[in-house]
N, C-alpha and C positions, 0 to 999 in steps of 0.2 A: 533454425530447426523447424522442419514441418511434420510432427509427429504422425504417428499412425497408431489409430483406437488409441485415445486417450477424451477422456470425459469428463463434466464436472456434473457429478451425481449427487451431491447434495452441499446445501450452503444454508449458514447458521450466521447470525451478527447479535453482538450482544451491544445496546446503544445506552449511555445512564442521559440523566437530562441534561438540556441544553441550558447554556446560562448567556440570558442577552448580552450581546457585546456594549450594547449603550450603557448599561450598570457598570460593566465593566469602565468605561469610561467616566461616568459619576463617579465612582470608589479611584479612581484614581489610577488604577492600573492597566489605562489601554490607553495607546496617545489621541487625542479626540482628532488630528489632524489624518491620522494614519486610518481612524474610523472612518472617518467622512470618505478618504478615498478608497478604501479598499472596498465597501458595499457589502463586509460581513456584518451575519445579523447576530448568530449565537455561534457559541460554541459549545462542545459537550465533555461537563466534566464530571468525574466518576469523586466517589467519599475517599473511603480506606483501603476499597477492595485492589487485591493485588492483581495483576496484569494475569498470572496462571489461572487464578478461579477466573477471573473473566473470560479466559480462551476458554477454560473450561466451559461455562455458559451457551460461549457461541458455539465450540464442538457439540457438545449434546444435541444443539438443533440440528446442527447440520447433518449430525447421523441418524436420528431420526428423521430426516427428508432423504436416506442414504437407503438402496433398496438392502444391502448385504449388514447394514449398521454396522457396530462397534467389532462385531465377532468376523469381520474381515477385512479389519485393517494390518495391514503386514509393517508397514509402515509409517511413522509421526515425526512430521517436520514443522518445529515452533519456529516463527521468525519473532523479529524483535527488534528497536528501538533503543528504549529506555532502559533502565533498571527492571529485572526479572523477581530478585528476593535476595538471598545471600549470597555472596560471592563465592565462586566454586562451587555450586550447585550445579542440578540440570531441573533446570523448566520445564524440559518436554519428559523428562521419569514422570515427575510430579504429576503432570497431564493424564499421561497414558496411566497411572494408578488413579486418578481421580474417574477417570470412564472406564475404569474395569478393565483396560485391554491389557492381554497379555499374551507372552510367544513372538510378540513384535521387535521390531529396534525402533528406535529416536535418536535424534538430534537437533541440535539446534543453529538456526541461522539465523547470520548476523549483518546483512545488505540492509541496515539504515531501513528506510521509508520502501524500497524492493522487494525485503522480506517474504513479502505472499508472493509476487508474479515470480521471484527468484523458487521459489516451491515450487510452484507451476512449473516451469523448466524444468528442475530439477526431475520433480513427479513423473513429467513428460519422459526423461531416459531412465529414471529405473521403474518403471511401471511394468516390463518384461521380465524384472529379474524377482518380480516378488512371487512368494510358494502358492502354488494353486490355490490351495488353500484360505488365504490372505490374500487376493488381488488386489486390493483397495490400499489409497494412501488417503494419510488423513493432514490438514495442512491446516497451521492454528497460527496465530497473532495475534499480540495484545501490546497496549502499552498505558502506564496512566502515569502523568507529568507530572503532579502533584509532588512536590520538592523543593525543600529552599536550596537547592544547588542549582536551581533554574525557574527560568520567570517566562510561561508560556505566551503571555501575554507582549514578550516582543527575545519573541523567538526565530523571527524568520523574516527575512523580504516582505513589502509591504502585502498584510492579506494573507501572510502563513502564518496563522497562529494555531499551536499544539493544542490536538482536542485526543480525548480520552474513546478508547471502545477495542472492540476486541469481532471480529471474523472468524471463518473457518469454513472451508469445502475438503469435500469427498472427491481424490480424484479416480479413477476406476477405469479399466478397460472393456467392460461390460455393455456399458452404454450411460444415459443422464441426459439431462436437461440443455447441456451444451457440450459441443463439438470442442477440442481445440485445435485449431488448424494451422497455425505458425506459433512460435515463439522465437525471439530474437532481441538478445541481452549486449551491451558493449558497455567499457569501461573507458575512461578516457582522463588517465592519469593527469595529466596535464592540468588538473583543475584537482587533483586530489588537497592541496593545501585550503582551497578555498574553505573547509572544513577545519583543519587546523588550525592555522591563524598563522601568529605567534608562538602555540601553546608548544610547553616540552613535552618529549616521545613520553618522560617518564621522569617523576613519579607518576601516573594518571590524574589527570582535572580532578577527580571527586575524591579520590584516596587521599588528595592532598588538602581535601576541604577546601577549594578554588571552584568559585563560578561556573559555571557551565555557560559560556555567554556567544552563542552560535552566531550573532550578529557581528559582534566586533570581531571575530577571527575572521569572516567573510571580508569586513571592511578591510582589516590589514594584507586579506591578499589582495583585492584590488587596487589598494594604494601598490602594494610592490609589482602590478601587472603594472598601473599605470607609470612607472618610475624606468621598466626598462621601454614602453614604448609598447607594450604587448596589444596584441588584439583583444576586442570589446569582451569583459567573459559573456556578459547577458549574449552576446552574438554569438560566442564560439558555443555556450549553452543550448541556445535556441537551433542552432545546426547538429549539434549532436542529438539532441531528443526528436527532429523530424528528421532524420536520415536514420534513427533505431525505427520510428516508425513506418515509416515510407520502406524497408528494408522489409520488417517484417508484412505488410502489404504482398511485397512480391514476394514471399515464401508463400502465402494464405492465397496468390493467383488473383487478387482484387485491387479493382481500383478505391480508391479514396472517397468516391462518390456513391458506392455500393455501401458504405458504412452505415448503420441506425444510429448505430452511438458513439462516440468518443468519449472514455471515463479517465481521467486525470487526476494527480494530485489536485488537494482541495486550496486554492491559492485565488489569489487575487485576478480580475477578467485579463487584465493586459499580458500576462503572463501566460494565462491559457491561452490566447489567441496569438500572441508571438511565436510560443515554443512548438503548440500543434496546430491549432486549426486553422491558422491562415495558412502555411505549410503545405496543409493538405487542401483547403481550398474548401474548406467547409465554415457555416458560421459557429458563431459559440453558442446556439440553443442546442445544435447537434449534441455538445459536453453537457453536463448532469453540473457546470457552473453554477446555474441558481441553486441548486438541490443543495450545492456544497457549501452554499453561503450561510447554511442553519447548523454547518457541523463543524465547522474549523478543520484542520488538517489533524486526520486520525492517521498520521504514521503509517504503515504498512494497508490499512485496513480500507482507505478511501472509496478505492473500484469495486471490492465487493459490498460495502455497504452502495454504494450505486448502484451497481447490477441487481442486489436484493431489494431494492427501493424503484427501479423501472419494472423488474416481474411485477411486484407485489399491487404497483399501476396501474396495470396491464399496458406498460408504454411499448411492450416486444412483444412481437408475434415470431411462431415456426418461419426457418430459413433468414430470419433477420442475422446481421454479422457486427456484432461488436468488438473497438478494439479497448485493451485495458492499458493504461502507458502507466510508466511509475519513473520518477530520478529519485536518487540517491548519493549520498556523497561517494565520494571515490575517485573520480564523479562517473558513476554507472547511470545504461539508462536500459530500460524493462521493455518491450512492446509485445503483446498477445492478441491474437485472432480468435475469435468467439466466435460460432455460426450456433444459433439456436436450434437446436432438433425437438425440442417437444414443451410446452409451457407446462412446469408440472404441477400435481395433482396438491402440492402444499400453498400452494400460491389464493387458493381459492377461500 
């Protein structure tokens, strides 16, 4: 997709504190093997607070750095992760009553760790259909791990450990701080088990008070790749998420070496530099890698706590082009074109 007039006019991130990974390893709960290699320093974990008031938090910023704020949002797309609050609820009602908006719709998305860039897309095709009125969409994500149905602390491939926080941007057709100039999503079913495991379609993992144990389902699809002879998944992975973004590249008209930044999930260096940045031919200082070693992997929220964290630097300048990449299970992968139009006035 290579949109036309679509903006990111304001962005919000709500961060709690970081807790070092090395305690985590004294208490007992991180492998000290997996510490040593992976080169994470903290991660950041939230109390009690629920994942909605925390989107709530980062929304607020984000509409006040919004020029139209809360009173022209026409539309609220909550992405998500983890656990929201009760079952059969809606998250994003809750949202848009907690900021006052009203006359609008919501819904809610559910793209795993995609969530925000899968908004973006989304934001990007109906950004025409919203009432003058209302031009602006509002795009919220949270999630906080915090549950004995699951152990953050070896949640993922080495280096992917679950961290807590919550984002939000304004997107708008008016103008903002950044351009978006491609979007470009695919799914690549073929690895949708690597997510499931073993586990059954149903009762659901948590309903049934079972584990949530993302690592070993992972392991048991590899064992059954490896059993019929299947190709490498880290390799058929690593070509999907550089051909989402090398794709999106040529919708945005840029080469790879025009990029400022590379923003990725928050994970371990050899992974960054497998799946995008050798791909693209850039090194891994270009990625926000070190920045993400103080945060653990915040689920949907990664890239724009990046992007909020290079403004607030001043690591960008006008006309710089950033791309945002996201994977997810499914296994989907996300890539977005950023071109900086103006460093705004909340950064200062």
């Amino acid at each position: 997709m290579k949109p036309a007039n679509v903006f990111l006019a304001g962005l919000g991130c709500w961060l709690p504190a970081a807790y070092a990974a090395s305690e985590a390893v004294a208490a007992g709960l991180y492998d000290a093997t997996v510490f040593a290699e992976s080169g994470l320093r903290s991660v950041l974990i939230a109390g009690p607070e629920s994942p909605p008031d925390m989107a709530v938090r980062a929304a607020r910023t984000a509409l006040s750095h919004s020029p139209g704020g809360a009173a022209a949002i026409g539309t609220v797309l909550h992405g998500s992760t983890f656990y929201q609050g009760p079952e059969m609820w809606s998250p994003s009602a809750y949202i848009m009553r907690e900021l006052g908006i009203t006359g609008a719709t919501s819904t809610e998305i559910r793209n795993g760790c995609n969530s925000m860039l899968t908004g973006v897309e989304l934001a990007a095709g109906l950004l025409s259909y919203q009432p003058e009125s209302r031009p602006d969409i509002l795009l919220t994500t949270a999630d906080n791990f915090n549950s004995p149905l699951f152990n953050r602390w070896d949640s993922g491939p080495m280096g992917v450990i679950a961290a807590d926080a919550a984002s939000s941007v304004v997107v708008s057709p008016a103008g903002g701080f950044a351009r978006v100039d491609a979007v470009v999503s695919r799914v690549y079913p073929e690895f949708e088990a690597m997510a499931r495991g073993n586990e059954p379609l149903f009762p659901p993992t948590g309903s049934a008070g079972r584990r949530i144990d993302t690592v070993e389902r992972a392991q048991q699809f590899n064992e059954r790749v490896r059993e019929v002879g299947g190709t490498s998944v880290a390799d058929g992975l690593a070509k999907a998420c550089s051909e989402t973004a090398l794709a999106a590249l040529g919708e945005a008209g840029l080469e790879a070496s025009e990029l400022r930044w590379v923003l990725v999930p928050n994970g371990d260096e050899m992974t960054t530099r497998n799946c995008i940045m050798d791909p693209l031919g850039l090194p891994v200082s270009r990625s926000q890698w070190e920045f993400g070693r103080g945060i653990g992997h915040a689920s949907a929220s990664d890239q724009l706590i990046a992007l909020d964290q290079l403004l607030r630097t001043g690591r960008l300048d006008e006309g710089d082009h950033v791309l945002l990449f996201g994977g997810a299970p499914g296994w989907s992968a996300v890539a977005a074109i950023l071109t900086i139009c103006e460093l705004p006035p909340w950064i200062q």
